[in-house]
C-alpha positions in Angstrom: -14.1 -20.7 -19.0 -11.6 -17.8 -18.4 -14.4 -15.1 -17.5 -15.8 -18.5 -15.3 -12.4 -18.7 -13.7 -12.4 -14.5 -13.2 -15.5 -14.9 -11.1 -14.5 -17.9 -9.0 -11.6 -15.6 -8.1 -13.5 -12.5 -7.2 -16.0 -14.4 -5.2 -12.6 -16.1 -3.3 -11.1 -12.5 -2.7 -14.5 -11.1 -1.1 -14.1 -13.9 1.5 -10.9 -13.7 2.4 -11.1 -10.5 4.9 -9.7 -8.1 3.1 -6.4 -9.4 2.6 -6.4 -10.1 -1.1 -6.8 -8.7 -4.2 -6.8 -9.9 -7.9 -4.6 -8.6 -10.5 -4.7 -8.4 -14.6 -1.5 -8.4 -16.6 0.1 -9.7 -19.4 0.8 -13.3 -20.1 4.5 -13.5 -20.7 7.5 -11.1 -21.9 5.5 -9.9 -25.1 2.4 -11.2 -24.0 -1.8 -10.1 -23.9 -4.1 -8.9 -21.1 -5.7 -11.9 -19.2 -2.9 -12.9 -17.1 -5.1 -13.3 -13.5 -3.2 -13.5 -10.3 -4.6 -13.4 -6.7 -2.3 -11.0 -4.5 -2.1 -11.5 -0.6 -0.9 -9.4 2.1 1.4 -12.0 3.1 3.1 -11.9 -0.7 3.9 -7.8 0.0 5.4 -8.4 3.1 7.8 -11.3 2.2 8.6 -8.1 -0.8 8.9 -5.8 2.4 11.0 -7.7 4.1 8.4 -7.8 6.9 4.6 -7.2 8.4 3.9 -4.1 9.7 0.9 -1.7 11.0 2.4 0.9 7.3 2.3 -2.1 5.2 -1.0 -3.1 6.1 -2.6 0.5 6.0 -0.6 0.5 2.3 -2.4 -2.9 1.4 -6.2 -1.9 2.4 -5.8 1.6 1.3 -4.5 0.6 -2.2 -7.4 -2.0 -2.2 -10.0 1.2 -1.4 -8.7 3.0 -4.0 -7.9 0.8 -7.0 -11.4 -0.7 -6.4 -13.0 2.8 -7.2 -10.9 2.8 -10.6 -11.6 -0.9 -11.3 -15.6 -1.8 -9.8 -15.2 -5.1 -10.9 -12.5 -5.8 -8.4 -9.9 -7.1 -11.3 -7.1 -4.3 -11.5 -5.5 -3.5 -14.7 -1.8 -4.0 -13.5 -0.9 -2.3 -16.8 -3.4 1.0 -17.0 -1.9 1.8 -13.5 -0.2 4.6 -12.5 0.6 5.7 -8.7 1.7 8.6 -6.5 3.4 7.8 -2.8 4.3 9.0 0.6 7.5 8.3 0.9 7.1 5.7 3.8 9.2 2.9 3.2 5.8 0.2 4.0 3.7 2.6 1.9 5.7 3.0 -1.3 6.6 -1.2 -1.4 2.8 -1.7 -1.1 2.2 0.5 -4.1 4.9 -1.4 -6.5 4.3 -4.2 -5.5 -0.1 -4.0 -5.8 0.1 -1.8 -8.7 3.3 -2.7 -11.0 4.2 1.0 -10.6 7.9 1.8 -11.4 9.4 5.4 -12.0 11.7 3.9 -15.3 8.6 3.3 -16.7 6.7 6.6 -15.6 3.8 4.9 -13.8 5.0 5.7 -9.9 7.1 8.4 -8.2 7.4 9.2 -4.5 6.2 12.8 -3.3 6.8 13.9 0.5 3.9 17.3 -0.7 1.1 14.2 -1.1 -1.8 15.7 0.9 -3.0 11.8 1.2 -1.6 8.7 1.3 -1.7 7.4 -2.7 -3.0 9.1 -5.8 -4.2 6.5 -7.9 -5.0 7.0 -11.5 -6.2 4.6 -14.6 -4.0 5.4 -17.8 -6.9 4.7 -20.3 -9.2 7.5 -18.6 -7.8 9.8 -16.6 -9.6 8.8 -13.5 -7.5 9.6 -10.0 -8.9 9.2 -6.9 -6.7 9.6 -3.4 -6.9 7.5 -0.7 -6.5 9.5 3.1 -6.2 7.1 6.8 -8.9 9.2 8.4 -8.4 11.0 12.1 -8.0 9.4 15.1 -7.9 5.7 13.8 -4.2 5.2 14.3 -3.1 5.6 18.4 -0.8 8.8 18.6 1.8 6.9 20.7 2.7 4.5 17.3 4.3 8.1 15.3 5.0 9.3 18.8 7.3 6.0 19.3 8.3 6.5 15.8 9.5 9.5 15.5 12.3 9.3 18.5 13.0 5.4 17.4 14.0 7.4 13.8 15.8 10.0 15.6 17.4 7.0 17.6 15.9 8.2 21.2 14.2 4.6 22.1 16.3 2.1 24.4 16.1 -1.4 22.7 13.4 -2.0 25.0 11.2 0.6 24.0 11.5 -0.6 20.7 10.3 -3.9 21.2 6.7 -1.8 23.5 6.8 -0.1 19.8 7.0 -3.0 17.8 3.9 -4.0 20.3 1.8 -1.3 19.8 2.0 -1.2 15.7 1.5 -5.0 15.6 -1.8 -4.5 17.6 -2.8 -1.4 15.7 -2.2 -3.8 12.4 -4.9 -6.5 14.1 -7.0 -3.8 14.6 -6.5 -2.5 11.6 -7.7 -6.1 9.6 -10.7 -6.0 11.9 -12.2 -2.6 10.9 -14.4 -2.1 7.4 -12.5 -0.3 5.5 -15.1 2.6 5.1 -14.5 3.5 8.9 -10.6 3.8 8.4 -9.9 5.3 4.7 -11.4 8.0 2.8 -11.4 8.1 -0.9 -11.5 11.1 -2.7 -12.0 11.9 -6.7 -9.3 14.5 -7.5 -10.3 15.9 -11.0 -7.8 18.7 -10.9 -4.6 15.6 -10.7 -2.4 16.2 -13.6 0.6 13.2 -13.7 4.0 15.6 -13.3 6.9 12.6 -12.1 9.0 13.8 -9.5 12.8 12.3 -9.3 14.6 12.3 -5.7 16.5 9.7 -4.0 17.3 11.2 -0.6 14.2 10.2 1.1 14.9 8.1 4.3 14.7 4.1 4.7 13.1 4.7 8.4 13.0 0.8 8.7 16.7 -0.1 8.8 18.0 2.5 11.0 17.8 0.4 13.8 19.0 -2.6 12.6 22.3 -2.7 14.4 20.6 -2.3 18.0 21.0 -4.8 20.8 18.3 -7.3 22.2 16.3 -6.5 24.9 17.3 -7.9 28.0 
């Protein structure tokens, strides 16, 4: 009934455009394997604190990647281990999907990532990274960005920001994921956890600016 339930589940995720994916953990505190949930985009951004155009590239690029470790589509929350960008959207998406947490050495955050995520299975060895390939995100988003970090956009330009990332996220949900994420094998990966805690929350440093009138 349980591998019945499994496939109900799968079938329900493949429908659902992208936007969820099903996770295997444990079944309470002490607990076995065969815990099943179903996670939804919408779930990782009420963790964010919000959607964004990062939070969404972090949801389908995790789902690119994990689904090369894991062909069924069921990922082993507790085989897991992930490397980061240090983008606020980016490294959320990868605890939250993945269960990754540094204390427990199956996530750190490295700004020297050539790609987005490294993902790797814990039983096997297996990594892959997952890369956004050129030209599929509009220059004038990290553009934007960059001076909104740097505090150079008027509160007004801030909202044509928020415009263009929330468009580049529809666009984003639209596209198969083949056409916007590569994902690479890496071999050579050897896990080596990096500690630092000075990299930047880019998404609060605006929080204190005015409406725009």
């Amino acid at each position: 009934m349980k591998q019945f339930f499994s496939l109900l589940l799968t079938a329900f995720c493949f429908t659902s455009n992208g936007q969820s994916l099903l996770v295997n953990d444990t079944d309470f505190s002490k607990g076995r394997l065969g815990h099943i949930q179903q996670i939804h985009l919408q779930d990782v951004a009420k963790f964010h604190g919000h959607s964004c155009d990062g939070l969404v590239e972090g949801f389908l690029a995790l789902q690119q990647g994990l689904y090369q470790l894991y062909p069924d589509s069921l990922i082993d929350r507790t085989n897991t281990r992930i490397v980061s960008k240090p983008s606020p959207c980016l490294t959320d998406a990868a605890i939250y999907i993945t269960g990754g947490r540094y204390q427990f050495n199956s996530f750190y955050v490295s700004a020297a990532l050539e790609g987005m995520y490294i993902l790797q299975r814990i039983d096997n060895g297996k990594a892959v990274m997952v890369s956004r390939k050129a030209n599929v995100k509009p220059i004038i988003i990290d553009q934007m960005g960059s001076k909104a970090v740097k505090g150079e956009l008027t509160s007004c330009e801030l909202d044509v920001l928020k415009e263009y990332e929330d468009d580049y996220s529809l666009f984003l949900q639209k596209l198969a994921a083949k056409d916007i994420f590569e994902v690479k094998e890496v071999p050579t990966f050897r896990w080596k956890p990096e500690l630092r805690s000075d990299f930047i929350k880019t998404d609060i440093l605006n929080k204190n600016r005015v409406k725009c009138r």
